[in-house]
C-alpha positions, 0 to 999 in steps of 0.5 A, a space after each residue: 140479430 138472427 136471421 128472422 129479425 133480419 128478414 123482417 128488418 129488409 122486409 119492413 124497408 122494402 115495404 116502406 119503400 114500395 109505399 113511399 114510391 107508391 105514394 109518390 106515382 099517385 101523387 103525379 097522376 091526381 089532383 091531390 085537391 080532388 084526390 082529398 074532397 073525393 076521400 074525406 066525403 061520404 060515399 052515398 052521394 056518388 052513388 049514381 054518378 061519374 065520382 062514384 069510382 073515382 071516389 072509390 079510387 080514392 080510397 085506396 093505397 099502394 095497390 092505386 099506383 099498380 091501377 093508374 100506372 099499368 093503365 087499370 081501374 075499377 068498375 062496379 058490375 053490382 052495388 047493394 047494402 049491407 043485410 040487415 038494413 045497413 047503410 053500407 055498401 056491398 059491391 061487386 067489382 071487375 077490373 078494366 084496361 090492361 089489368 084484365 088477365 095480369 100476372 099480378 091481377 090476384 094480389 091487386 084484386 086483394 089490394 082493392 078488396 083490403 083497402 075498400 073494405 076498410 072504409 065504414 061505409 063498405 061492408 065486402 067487396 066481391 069481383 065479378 066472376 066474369 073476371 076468371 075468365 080473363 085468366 089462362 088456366 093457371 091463372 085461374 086455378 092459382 086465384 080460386 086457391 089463393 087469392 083472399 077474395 070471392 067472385 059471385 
């Protein structure tokens, strides 16, 4: 085995692992019942109403543990469609409660944006670009540089 196979065999463990601690904090946090009709329903009809980000919340993986378990959570500042008359969703995010100006905030905005963006009725998420002015600057510059998402 050499040393790059050994990498990637501890590698695949720690992912493995931090997904089924994940999965178990979800678990405690929601009603698994809700959790289920929230996920497998169509977004369009929360439109407008209280589900809307919860049904958002409950597409989300891994990064959904970082949000409830560090009192955190997502708001929608914009919602349109998709260009060319789609039916799906184009949003812009912003992060609340003490997600706000987190050293982690980068990886958890790409998190959210990975994980919506794989749902059919979602074509991009975007992240307010008020959210940059919660970072220090090194925060900021290292996000712009870094992070895989875009702020409008």
């Amino acid at each position: 085995m050499t040393d790059d196979d050994l990498v990637a065999k501890y590698a695949a463990e720690a992912r493995a692992s931090i997904s089924a601690e994940a999965s178990s904090r979800i678990e405690e946090m929601t009603d698994p019942v809700e959790e289920e009709r929230l996920r497998t329903s169509s977004l369009l009809p929360f439109i407008g109403t209280g589900d809307f980000v919860p049904a958002l919340l409950s597409r989300l993986g891994d990064v959904r543990a970082a949000l409830d378990g560090h009192g955190g959570g997502i708001a929608v500042s914009e919602l349109d469609w998709g260009g060319g008359g789609s039916a799906q969703l184009d949003l812009v995010l912003d992060l609340t409660g003490a997600c706000l100006s987190c050293g982690a905030a980068p990886g958890t905005l790409e998190g959210v944006k990975t994980d919506l963006e794989t749902d059919k009725e979602i074509c991009r998420v975007r992240f307010s670009s008020a959210l940059l002015d919660t970072f220090d600057e090194l925060g900021r510059e290292f996000i712009l540089a870094h992070g895989a998402v875009e702020f409008v």
